[in-house]
C-alpha positions as semicolon CSV with decimal commas, in nm:
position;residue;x (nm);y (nm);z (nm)
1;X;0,468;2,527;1,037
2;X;0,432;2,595;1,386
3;X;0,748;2,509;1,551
4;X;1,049;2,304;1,434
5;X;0,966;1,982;1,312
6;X;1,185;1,673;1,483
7;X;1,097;1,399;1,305
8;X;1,472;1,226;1,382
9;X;1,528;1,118;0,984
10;X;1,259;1,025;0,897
11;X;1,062;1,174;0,609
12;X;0,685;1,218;0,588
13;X;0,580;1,300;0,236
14;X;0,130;1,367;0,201
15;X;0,006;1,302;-0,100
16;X;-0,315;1,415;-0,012
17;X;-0,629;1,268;0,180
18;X;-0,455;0,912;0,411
19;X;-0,192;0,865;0,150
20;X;0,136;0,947;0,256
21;X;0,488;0,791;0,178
22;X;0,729;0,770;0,440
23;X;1,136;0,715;0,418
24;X;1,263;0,550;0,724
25;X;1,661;0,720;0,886
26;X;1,774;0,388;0,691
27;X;1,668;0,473;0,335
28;X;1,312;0,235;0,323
29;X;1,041;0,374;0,106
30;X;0,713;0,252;0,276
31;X;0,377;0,372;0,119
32;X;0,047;0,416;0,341
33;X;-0,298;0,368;0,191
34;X;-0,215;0,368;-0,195
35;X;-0,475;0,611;-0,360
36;X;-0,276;0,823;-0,585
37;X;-0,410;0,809;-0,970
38;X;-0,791;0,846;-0,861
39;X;-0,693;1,105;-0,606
40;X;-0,808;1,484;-0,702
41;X;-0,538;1,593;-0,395
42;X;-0,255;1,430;-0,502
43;X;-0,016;1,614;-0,709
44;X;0,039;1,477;-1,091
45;X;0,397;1,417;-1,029
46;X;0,343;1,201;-0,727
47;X;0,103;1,022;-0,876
48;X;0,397;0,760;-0,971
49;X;0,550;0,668;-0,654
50;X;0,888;0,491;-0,790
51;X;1,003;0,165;-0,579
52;X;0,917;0,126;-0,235
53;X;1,005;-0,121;0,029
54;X;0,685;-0,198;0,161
55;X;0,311;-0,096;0,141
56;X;0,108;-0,043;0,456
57;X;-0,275;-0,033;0,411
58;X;-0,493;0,037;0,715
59;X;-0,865;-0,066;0,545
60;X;-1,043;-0,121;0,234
61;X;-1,230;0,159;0,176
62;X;-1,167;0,263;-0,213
63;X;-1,008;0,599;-0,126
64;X;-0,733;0,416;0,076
65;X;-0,712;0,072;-0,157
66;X;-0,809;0,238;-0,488
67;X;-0,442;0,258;-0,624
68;X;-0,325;-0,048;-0,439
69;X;-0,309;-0,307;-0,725
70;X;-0,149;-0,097;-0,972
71;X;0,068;0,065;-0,756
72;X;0,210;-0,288;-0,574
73;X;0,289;-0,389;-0,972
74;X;0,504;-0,107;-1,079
75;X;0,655;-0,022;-0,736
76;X;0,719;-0,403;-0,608
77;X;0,762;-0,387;-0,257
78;X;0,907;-0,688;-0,067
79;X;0,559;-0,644;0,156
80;X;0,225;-0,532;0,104
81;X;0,056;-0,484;0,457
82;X;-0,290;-0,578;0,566
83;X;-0,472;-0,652;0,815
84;X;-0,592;-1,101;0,712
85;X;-0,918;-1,057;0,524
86;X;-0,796;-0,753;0,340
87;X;-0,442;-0,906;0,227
88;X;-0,614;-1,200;0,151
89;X;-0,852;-0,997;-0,105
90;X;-0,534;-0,830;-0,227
91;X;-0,358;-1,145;-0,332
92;X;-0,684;-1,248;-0,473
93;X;-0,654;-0,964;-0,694
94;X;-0,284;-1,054;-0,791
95;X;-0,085;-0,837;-0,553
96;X;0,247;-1,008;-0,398
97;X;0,441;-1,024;-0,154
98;X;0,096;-0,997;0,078
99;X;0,123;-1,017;0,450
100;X;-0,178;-1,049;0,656
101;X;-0,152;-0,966;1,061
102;X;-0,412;-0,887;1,287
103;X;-0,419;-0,640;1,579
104;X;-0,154;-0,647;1,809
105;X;0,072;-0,815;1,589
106;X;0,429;-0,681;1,500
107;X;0,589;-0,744;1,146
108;X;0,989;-0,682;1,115
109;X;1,013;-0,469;0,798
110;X;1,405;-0,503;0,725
111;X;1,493;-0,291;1,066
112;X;1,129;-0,080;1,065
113;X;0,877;-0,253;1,375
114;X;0,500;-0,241;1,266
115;X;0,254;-0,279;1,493
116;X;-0,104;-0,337;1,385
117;X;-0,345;-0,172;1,645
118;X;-0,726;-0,099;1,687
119;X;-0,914;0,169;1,446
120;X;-1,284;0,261;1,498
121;X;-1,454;0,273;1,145
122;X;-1,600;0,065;0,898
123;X;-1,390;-0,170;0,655
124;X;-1,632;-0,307;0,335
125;X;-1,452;-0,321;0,048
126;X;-1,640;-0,200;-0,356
127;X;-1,563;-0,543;-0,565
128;X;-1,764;-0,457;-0,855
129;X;-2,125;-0,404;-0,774
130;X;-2,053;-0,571;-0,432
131;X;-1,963;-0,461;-0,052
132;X;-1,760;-0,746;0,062
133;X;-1,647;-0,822;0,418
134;X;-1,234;-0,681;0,493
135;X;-1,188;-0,721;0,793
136;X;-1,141;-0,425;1,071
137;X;-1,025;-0,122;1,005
138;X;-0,613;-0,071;1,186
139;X;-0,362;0,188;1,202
140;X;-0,023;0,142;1,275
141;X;0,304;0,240;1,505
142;X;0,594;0,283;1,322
143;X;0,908;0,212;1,516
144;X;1,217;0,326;1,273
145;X;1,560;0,221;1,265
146;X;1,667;0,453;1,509
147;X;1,354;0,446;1,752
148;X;1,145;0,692;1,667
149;X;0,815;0,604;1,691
150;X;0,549;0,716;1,434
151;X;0,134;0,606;1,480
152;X;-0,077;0,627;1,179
153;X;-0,417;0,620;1,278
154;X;-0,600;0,539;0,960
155;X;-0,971;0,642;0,961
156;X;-1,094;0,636;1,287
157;X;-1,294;0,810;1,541
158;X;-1,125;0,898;1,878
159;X;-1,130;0,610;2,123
160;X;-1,007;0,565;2,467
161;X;-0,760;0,287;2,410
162;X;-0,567;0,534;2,214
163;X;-0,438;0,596;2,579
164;X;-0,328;0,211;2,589
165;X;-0,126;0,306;2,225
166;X;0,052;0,575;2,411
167;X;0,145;0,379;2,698
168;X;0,247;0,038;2,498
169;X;0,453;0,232;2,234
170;X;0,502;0,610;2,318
171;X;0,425;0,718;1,998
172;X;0,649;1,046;1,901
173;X;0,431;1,194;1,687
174;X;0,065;1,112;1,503
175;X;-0,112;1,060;1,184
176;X;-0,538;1,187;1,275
177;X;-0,760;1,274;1,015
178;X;-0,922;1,546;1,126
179;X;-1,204;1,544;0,861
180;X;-1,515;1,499;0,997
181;X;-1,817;1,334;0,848
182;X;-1,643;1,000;0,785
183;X;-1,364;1,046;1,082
184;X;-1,327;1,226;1,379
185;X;-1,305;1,572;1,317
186;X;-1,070;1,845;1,507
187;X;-1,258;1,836;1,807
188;X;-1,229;1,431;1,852
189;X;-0,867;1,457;1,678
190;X;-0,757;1,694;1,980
191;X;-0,908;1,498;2,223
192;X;-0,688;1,221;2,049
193;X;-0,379;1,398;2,064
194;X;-0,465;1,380;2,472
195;X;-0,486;1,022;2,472
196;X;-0,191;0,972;2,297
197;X;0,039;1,246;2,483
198;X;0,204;1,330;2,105
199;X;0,380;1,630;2,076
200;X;0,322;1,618;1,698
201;X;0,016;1,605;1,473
202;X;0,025;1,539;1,134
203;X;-0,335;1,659;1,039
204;X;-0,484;1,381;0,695
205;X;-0,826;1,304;0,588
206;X;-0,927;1,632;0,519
207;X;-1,011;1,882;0,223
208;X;-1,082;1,647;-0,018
209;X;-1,421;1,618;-0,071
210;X;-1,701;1,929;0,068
211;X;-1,805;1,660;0,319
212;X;-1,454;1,678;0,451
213;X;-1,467;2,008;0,680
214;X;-1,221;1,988;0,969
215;X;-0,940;2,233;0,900
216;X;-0,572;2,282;1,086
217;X;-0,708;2,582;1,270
218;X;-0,954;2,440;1,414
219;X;-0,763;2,141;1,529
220;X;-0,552;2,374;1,670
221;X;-0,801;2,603;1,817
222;X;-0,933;2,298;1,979
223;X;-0,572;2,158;2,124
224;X;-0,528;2,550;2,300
225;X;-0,874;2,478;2,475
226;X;-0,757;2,123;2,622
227;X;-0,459;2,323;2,733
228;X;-0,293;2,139;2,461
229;X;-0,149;2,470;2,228
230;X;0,214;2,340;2,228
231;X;0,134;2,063;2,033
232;X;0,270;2,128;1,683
233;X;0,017;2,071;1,464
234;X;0,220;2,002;1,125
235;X;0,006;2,118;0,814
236;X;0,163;1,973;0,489
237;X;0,041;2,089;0,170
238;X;-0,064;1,795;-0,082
239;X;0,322;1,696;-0,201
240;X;0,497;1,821;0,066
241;X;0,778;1,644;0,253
242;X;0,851;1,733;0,565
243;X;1,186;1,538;0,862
């Protein structure tokens, strides 16, 4: 790690690729982008995520939704976040306790704010032999019990409105892939962590597949030449929990 972590309570737990689970300061188990069982990164004893609270899913792409059925039965959160079209497939499928928002919107999770905001990247969604339409792509700020403020940006590319996220909700720290070929990689990522004026990255999207390319270092290498090398970039091993 590069510097102490402040995370304020809360817990940020990768599983590998955009999965992480996250316990709020108030004890909440929330899950983001359920792909566990079908994911080579994610460690075989996380691969059974116990109960949660709620389930936040940022598109439909089968490496963030490919878990999300099975999961939502044997971990039975009180919510299963999407953005309409995609929680609307979801229940389709049999998931409860669905919730569909759109962009902008804010959902009261027991204490935890979640605001939907913009993503840039695709959303189709594999039903069978099929690409059906799911919406838009999101990410989400996380305000916690206590305040602290947590965006995940799901797959995107950089954008400049990220600079609108940091002045609406003053995000404390940030979920970026860094990836490359299907998300911004380090370059875009650091030029991300600009917009957003986070003194935290938490680096996803990356490693799991030889497309995947963007490393740590060089999202670091390319924060120190925006004049941006205090930002603690905070590289988690696959299983790790870290806050």
């Amino acid at each position: 790690m590069d510097q102490q972590l402040d995370l304020r309570g809360v817990q940020v737990t990768w599983l590998g690729h955009g999965t992480f689970k996250l316990r709020s300061p108030g004890g909440k188990m929330l899950l983001l982008d359920p792909w566990v069982g079908g994911n080579p990164a994610c460690p075989e004893d996380q691969k059974h995520v116990g109960k949660l609270d709620a389930i936040l899913v940022t598109h439909g792409h089968f490496d963030h939704i490919g878990d999300a059925i099975t999961v939502a039965q044997e971990a039975q959160p009180s919510q299963v976040v999407a953005i309409f079209e995609l929680a609307a497939w979801l229940e389709r499928k049999g998931v409860q306790n669905t919730v569909g928002i759109n962009k902008g919107g804010t959902l009261d999770l027991d204490g935890i704010r979640v605001t939907m905001v913009h993503a840039e990247h695709s959303c189709g969604i594999q039903d069978g032999d099929q690409i059906i339409y799911g919406g838009e792509a999101a990410g989400y700020v996380l305000t916690f019990e206590n305040g602290f403020r947590l965006y995940a940006a799901g797959d995107t590319n950089v954008f400049g409105d990220m600079r609108l996220i940091s002045q609406l909700y003053r995000p404390q720290a940030a979920i970026l892939p860094i990836g490359d070929f299907y998300t911004m990689g380090p370059r875009e990522a650091a030029y991300a962590a600009q917009l957003l004026t986070v003194p935290m990255v938490i680096p996803a999207h990356y490693g799991t597949f030889p497309a995947l390319s963007g490393t740590p270092t060089a999202l670091r290498e390319a924060l120190a030449a925006l004049g941006l090398g205090t930002v603690t970039v905070a590289e988690l091993q696959p299983g790790q929990t870290i806050g």
